[in-house]
BALOBA-1460 file (C-alpha; in Angstrom, 3 decimals):
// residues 82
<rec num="1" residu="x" x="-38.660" y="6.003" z="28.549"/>
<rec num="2" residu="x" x="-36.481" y="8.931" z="27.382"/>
<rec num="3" residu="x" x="-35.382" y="9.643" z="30.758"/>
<rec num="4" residu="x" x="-34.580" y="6.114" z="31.467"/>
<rec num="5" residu="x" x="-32.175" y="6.175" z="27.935"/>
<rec num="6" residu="x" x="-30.851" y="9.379" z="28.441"/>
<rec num="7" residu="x" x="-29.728" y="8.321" z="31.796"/>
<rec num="8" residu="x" x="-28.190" y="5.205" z="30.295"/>
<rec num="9" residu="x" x="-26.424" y="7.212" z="27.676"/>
<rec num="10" residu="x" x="-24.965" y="9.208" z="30.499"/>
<rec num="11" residu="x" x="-23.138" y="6.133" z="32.356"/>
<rec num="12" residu="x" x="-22.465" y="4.540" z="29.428"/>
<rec num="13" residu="x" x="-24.491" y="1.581" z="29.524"/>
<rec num="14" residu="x" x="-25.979" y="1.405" z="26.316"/>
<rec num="15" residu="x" x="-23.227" y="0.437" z="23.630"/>
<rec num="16" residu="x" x="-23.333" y="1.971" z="20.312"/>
<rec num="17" residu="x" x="-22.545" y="4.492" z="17.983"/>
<rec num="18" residu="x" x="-19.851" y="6.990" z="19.399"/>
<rec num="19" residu="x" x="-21.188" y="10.418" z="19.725"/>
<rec num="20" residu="x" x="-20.586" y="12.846" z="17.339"/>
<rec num="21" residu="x" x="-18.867" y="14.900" z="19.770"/>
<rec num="22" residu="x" x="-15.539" y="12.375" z="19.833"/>
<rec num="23" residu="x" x="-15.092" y="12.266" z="16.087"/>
<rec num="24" residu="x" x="-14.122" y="14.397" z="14.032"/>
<rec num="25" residu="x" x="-14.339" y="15.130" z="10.152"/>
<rec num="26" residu="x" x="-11.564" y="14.340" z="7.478"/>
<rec num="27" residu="x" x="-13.289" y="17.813" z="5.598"/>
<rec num="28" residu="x" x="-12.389" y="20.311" z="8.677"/>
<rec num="29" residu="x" x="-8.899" y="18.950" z="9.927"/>
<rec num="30" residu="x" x="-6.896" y="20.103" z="7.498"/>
<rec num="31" residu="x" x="-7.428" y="22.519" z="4.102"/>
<rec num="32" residu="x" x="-5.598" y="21.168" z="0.998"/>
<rec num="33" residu="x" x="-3.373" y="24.096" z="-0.931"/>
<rec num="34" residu="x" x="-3.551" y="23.624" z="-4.334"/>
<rec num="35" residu="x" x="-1.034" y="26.289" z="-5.083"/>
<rec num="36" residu="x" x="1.307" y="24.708" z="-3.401"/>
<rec num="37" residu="x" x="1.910" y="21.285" z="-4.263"/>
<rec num="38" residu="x" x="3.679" y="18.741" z="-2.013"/>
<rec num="39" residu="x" x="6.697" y="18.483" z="-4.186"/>
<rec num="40" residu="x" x="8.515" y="16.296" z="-1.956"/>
<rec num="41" residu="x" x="5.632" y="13.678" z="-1.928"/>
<rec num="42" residu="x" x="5.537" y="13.960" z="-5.770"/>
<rec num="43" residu="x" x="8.917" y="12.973" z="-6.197"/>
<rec num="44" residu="x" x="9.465" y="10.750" z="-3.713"/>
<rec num="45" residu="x" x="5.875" y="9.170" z="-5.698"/>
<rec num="46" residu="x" x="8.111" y="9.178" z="-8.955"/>
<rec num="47" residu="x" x="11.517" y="7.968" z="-7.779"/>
<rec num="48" residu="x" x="9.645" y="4.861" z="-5.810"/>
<rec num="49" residu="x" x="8.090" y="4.040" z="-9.040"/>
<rec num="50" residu="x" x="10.955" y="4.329" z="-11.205"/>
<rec num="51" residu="x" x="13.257" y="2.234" z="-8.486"/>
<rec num="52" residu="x" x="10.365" y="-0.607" z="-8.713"/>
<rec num="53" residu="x" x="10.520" y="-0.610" z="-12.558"/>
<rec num="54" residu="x" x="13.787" y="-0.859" z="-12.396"/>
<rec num="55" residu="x" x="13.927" y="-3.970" z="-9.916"/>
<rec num="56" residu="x" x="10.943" y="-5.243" z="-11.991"/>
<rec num="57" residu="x" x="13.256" y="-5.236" z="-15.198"/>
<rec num="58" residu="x" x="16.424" y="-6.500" z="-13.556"/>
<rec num="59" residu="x" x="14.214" y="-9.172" z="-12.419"/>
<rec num="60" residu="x" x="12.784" y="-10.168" z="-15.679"/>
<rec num="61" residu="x" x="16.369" y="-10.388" z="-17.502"/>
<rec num="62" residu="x" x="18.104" y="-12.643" z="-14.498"/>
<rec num="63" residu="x" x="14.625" y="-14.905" z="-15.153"/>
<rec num="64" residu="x" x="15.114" y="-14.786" z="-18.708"/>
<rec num="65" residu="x" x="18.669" y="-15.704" z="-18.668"/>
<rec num="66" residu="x" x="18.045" y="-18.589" z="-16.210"/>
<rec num="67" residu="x" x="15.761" y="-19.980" z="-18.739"/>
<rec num="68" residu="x" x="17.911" y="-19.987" z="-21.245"/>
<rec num="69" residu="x" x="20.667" y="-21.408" z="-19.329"/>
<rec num="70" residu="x" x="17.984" y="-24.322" z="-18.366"/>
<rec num="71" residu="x" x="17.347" y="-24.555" z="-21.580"/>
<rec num="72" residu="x" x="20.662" y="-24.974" z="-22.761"/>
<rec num="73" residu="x" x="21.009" y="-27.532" z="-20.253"/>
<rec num="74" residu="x" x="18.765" y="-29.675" z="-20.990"/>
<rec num="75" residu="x" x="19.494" y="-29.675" z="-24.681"/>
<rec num="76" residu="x" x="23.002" y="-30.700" z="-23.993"/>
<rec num="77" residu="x" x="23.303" y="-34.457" z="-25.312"/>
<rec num="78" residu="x" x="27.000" y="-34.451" z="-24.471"/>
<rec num="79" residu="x" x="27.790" y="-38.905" z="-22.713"/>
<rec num="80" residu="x" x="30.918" y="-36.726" z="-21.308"/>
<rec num="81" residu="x" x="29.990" y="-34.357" z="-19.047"/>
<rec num="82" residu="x" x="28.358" y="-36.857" z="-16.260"/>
């Protein structure tokens, strides 16, 4: 029975797991260097953040001052205007 799977294994006819031979482990590939950090990463992490606030705010007050002109709007009583 071994035989048999081992010899299956070989041409591939038994579908499963990849061997451990083809993959390869996240821990080995590549040492981190805390001494050193990635300072271009960091900022580039800090100016995207600050840019989104920013759009996030400059959204907000164009919303805010839609609403109030809406608001405005529809408080108008004026027999003149249409």
């Amino acid at each position: 029975m071994a035989a048999a799977l081992r010899a299956a294994k070989r041409l591939r006819l038994v579908v499963g797991v990849p061997g451990l031979d083809f993959t390869r482990s996240a821990f080995v590939a590549k040492k981190n260097i805390y001494d050193q950090p990635n300072w271009f990463g960091v900022g580039l992490a800090f100016s995207t953040t600050a840019a989104l606030w920013a759009l996030l705010f400059k959204q907000h007050n164009e919303d805010v001052m839609e609403y109030e002109r809406r608001k405005a709007e529809r408080e108008h009583k004026c027999t003149g205007c249409s």
